[in-house]
C-alpha positions in Angstrom: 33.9 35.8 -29.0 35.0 35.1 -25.6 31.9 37.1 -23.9 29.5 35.1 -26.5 30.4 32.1 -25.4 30.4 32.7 -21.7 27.2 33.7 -22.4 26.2 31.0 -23.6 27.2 28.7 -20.9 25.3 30.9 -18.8 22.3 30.5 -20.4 22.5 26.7 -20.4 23.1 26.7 -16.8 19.9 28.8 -16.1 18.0 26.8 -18.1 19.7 23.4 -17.0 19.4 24.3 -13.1 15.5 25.3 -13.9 14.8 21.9 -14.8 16.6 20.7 -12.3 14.9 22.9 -9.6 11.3 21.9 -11.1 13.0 17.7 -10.9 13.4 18.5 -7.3 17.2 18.5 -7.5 19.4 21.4 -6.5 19.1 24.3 -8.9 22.3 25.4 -8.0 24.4 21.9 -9.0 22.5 21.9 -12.0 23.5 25.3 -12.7 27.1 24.5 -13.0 26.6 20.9 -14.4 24.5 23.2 -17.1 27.7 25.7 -16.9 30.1 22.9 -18.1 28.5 21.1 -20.1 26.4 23.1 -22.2 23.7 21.5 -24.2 24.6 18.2 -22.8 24.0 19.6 -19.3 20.7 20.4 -20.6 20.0 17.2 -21.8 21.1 15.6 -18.4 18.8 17.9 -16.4 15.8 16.5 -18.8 16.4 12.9 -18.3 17.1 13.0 -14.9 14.2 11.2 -12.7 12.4 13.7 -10.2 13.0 13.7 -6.4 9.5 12.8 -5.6 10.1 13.0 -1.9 11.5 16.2 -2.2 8.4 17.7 -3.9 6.1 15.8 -1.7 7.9 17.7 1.5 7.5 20.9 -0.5 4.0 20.7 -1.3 3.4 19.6 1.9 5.2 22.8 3.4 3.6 25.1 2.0 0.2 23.7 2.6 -1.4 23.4 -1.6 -1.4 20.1 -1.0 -2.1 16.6 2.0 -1.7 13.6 2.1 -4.9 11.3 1.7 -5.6 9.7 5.2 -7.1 6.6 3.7 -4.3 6.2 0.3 -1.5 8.4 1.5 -1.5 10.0 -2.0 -0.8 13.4 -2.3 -3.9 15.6 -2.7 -5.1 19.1 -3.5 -5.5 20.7 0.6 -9.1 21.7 -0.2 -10.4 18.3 -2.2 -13.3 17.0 -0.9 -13.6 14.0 -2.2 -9.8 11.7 -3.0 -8.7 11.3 -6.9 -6.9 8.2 -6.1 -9.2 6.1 -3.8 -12.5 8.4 -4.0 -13.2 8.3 -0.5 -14.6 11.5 1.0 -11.8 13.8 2.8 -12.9 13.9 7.1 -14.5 17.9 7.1 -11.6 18.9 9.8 -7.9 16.8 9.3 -6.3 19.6 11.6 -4.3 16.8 13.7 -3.3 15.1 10.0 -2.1 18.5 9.1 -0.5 19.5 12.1 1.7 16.0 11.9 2.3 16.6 8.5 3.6 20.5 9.5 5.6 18.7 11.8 7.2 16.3 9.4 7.9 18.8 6.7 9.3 21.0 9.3 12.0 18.6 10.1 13.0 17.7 6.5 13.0 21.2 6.0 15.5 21.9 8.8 17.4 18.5 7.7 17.9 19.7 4.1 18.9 23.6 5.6 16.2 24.9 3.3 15.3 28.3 5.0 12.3 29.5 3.3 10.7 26.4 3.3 11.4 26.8 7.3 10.3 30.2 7.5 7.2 29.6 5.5 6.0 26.1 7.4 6.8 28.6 11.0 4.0 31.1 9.6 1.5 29.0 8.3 1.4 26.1 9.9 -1.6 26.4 12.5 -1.6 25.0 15.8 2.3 23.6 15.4 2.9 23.3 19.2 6.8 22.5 20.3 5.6 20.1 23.4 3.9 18.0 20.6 7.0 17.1 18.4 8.7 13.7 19.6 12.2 15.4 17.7 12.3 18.8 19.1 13.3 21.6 16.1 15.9 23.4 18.0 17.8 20.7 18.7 16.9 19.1 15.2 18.0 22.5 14.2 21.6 23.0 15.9 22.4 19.4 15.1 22.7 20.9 11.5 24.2 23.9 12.4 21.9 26.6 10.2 22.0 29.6 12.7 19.2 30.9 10.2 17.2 28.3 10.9 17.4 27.8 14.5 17.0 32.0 15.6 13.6 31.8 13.3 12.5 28.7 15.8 13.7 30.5 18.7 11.9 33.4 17.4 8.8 31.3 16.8 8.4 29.0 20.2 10.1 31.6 22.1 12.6 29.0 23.4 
């Protein structure tokens, strides 16, 4: 009986820290709020708002979608043509994307998420450290992830 019902508040954690996750929110908290409070955890995680900023620097990270230079809405990376404003996208945004790399870069380092790091380090083109008015290894070691700041050592050979 014991095992059933640990299993079961296993199962509404997963499910509740899913939600949360896909919200935006840390999967992990939800997990245990899920843990402890069973179906009502569930219920939380469903009426909690999403972290739209969150999401935003994720998309953003890992490059599916930009930000409309004209609206600032968050777009598909390879629309043409804006859903929002329906202005024609410039053919080559590389210094728009390169600012946005370097934006999402230091929220990533800011909220210690490492493979949103390690991910913006390998795909971001033309990320140059000279360019960034914050540099990301001292951004880095003022939040202490050692993860974080040997994969931008690695990467701007500093």
């Amino acid at each position: 009986m014991l095992y059933q019902y640990l299993a079961f508040m296993c199962l509404c954690g997963l499910i509740t820290g899913i939600i949360g996750s896909n919200k935006g929110r840390s999967g992990f908290l939800w997990f245990v709020i899920g843990f402890l409070l069973a179906p009502l955890g569930i219920v939380l995680a469903l009426v909690i708002k999403k972290d739209n900023q969150t999401l935003e620097s994720k998309a953003l990270a890992l490059g599916t979608q930009k930000k409309c230079p004209y609206c600032a809405e968050l777009i598909k990376s390879e629309a043409i043509i804006c859903k929002h404003c329906n202005r024609e996208q410039a053919g080559n945004n590389t210094s728009m994307q390169i600012e946005n790399s370097q934006k999402a870069l230091l929220n990533a380092i800011a909220d210690n998420d490492v493979e949103v790091v390690k991910n913006i380090m390998n795909t971001a083109q033309g990320l140059s450290y000279e360019d960034f008015s914050t540099p990301p290894l001292e951004y880095a070691e003022l939040h202490g992830n050692e993860e974080i700041i040997n994969s931008i050592k690695k990467t701007f050979n500093k």
